[in-house]
Each structure stands twice: as C-alpha cells, then as structure tokens.
N, C-alpha and C positions, 0 to 999 in steps of 0.2 A: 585316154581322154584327149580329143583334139584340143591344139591350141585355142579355136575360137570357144569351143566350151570353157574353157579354164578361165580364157579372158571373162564371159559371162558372170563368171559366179565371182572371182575376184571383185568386178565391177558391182555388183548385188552385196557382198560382204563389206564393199567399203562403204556403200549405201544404207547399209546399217548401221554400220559404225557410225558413219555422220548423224545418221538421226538420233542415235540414242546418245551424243556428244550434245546434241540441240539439244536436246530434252535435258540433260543435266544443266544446262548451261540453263535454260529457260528456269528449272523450278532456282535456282542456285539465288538467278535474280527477281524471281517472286521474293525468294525466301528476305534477301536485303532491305526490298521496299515493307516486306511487312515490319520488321524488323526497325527500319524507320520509323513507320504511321507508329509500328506501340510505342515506341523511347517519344516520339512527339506528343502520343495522348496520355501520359505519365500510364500505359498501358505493365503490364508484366507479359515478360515474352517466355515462351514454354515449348516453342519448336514443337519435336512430333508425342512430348509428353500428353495425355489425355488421363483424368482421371476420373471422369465423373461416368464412366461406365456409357449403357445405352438407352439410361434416364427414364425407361419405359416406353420408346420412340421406337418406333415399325423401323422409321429409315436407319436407324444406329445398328440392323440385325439384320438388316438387307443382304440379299449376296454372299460374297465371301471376299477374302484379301482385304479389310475393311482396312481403311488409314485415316488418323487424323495429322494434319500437320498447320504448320502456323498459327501453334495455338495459342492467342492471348487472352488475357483478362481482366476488367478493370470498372471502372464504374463510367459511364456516359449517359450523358442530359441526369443524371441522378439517380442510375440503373446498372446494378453492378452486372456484370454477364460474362459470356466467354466465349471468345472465336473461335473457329476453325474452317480448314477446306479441308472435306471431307470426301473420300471417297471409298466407293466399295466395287468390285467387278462381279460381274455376274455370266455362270458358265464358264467352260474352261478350254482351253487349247486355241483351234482356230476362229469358234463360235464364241468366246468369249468378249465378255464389252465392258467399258469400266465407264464409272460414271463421276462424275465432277460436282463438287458444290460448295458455297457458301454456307455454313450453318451458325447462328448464334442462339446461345443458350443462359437464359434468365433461372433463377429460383422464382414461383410463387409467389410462397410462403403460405402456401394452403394447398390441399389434397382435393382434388378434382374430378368430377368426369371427363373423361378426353372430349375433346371437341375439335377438328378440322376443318379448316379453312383453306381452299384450294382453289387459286387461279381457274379458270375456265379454258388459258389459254397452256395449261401444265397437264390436265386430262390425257391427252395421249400418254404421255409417260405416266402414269400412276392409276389408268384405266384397272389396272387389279384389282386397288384396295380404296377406290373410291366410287359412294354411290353418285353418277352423273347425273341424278333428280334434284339428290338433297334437299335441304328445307327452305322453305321460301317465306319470304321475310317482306314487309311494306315496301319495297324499294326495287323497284324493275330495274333501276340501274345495278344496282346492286347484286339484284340475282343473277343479271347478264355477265355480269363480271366475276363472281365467284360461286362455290356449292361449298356450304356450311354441313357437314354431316357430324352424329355423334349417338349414341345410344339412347344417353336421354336427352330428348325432345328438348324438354319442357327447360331446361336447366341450359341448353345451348343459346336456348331462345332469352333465357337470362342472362349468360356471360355477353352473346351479341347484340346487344341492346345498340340503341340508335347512337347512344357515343361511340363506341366500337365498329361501330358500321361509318362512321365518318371517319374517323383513324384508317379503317383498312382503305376507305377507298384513296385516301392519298400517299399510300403505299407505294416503292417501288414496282412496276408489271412483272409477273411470271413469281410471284412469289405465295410460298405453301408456310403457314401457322400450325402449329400441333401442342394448343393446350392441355396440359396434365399429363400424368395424374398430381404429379408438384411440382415441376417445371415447364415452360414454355421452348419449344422450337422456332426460329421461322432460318427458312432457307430458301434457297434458289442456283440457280446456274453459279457457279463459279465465277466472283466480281474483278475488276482489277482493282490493283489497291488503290489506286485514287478514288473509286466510287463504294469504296468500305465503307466510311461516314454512313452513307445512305442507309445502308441495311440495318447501321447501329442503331441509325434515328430512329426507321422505323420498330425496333425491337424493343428500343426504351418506349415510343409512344406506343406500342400495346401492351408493355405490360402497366405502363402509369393506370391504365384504363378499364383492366382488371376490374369490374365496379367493387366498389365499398363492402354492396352487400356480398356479392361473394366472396370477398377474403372475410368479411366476420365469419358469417355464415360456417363457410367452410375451412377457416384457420382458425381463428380464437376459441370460438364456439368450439371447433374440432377440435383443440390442444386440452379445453377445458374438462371435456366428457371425458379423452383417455387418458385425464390426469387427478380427476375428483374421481 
C-alpha cells in the first residue's frame, strides 16, 4: 500500500471517529436538557426505558432497530401522557435510513376506531399508508391543511367535530394525530427541547377535546356492556 493511500484512509477513519464523537456528544446533551425540562415540569425521567409497548400505532412497528429514548411522564395542562424520541431505520446496510421524531402519548380512556390526522405538508413521507383524498369536512381551510382518514366514516366525522377542527388548526405545522384504538399519538419531526412545551400543549388540547359523547359512548357505555 502506498503511503498516499494509507494517509487516505487514516484521514477517512479519523473522520469517523469525529463524527461518531459528535454524535455522542450531541445525543449526551439532548439527553441533559431533557433531563432538565422533566425535573422543571415535576415530569418523571425514564431515559431509554419504554413500556407501553406499540399501543396499536402503525408508526411503533415501522422498520426495524426501533428506539425510544428520553422517555418522560407526567401530567400537563391536566393531561397525564408520556414522551419520547423515537426512532426506527428502515432497510439495511448502505440503503438504509433512520428516521427521527417527537411522539407523545395520552390514554383515552375509551376503545375507539382509529382515526388519522395528517398534515398535508407530511404526505411525502407517509404517502404508503395514507389515503391523500381523505374526508372532507365544512372547512376549505381545513381540508388544505390536513387529510383526516379512518374506516369508519361516519364516527371520524364524530370524533372531528368543529371543536376539534379548531384545536387542530392551532396546532404546531408538520404534525400527525393517531386516535385509537385507546390511546392517542401525535408526533412529528424530532423538536428541540425548548419547543417540547409546544407539542405538550398541543396533545393535552386534543385529548381535552376528545367530545363528551365519545368517551360515554364508547368508554362507560363500553366498560358497562363488558361488565354487566
């Protein structure tokens, strides 16, 4: 091997090294700030522990190499729920690509049909497993800015009622909903921890919004049939 090749790959090897130094270094001090924001919001801090499984959510069984990490929990605006960044890579070797994200996760408290809610401007990435028609709703704004899909019709069109349609629309951008079957999702891109607040809020004000009748409906009502 000539000396200019040796010097090559030396120079390439310590170029890894640093980046995967950066990279530690980077998640090291994600990890502290989060770590912060939970001890600030009398949060519980659970690092890369996860227990609630993949809640029945498409994105939790995506891929493979799935991770959660910085995972807290706690109650916010009156909404108990539980953080995480979460990510899963998909494909493997050179072709492989991992993906990044914010996810928080609410209980119900009622068994649901799913119902999705999906940015307009997230389409590209999740053109797979969303129909880009979806249901269309009184509110042109509304429809421009997101595609509501779910099996039944008729019952989406109940969970999204006009308060709900005001909720989402003051939602952070680029962000995806996944009602049911008895938990709620909402995620998006991977936030920095100063702007975590934000996704909290908006998770506590869609599940407050939840209407009335479908938590009777289908929680009480529901507890009562498989208990009488």
């Amino acid at each position: 091997m000539s000396p200019a090749m040796l010097a090559i790959i030396v120079s390439a090897l310590a170029l890894v090294g640093l980046i995967a130094l950066a990279g530690v270094w980077l998640t090291a001090r994600r990890s502290r700030a989060m770590r912060r924001f939970a001890a600030d919001n009398g949060f519980s801090y659970m690092g890369d522990t996860w227990v609630l499984g993949d809640c029945g959510f498409h994105l939790f069984r995506k891929g493979n190499r799935r991770r959660w990490s910085n995972v807290m929990s706690g109650a916010w605006n009156g909404t108990t729920l539980v953080y995480a960044d979460y990510q899963f890579t998909e494909n493997q070797g050179r072709s492989a690509q991992t993906y990044v994200f914010s996810a928080v996760v609410t209980d119900l408290g009622c068994t649901m049909p799913e119902v999705e809610v999906t940015s307009r401007s997230m389409l590209g990435e999740l053109a797979d497993q969303i129909d880009a028609g979806g249901l269309r709703f009184d509110s042109e704004e509304f429809d421009q800015r997101f595609v509501v899909s779910s099996d039944d019709e008729p019952f989406a069109k109940e969970l999204v009622d006009g308060d709900m349609r005001q909720v989402l629309m003051g939602t952070p951008p680029e962000l995806h909903v996944h009602f049911g079957p008895t938990r709620m999702v909402v995620w998006g891109h991977r936030r920095p921890p100063a702007t975590i607040g934000a996704l909290l809020d908006a998770a506590a004000a869609l599940d407050h919004r939840v209407p009335v009748v479908v938590r009777h409906e289908r929680g009480v009502a529901h507890a009562v049939a498989h208990t009488g």
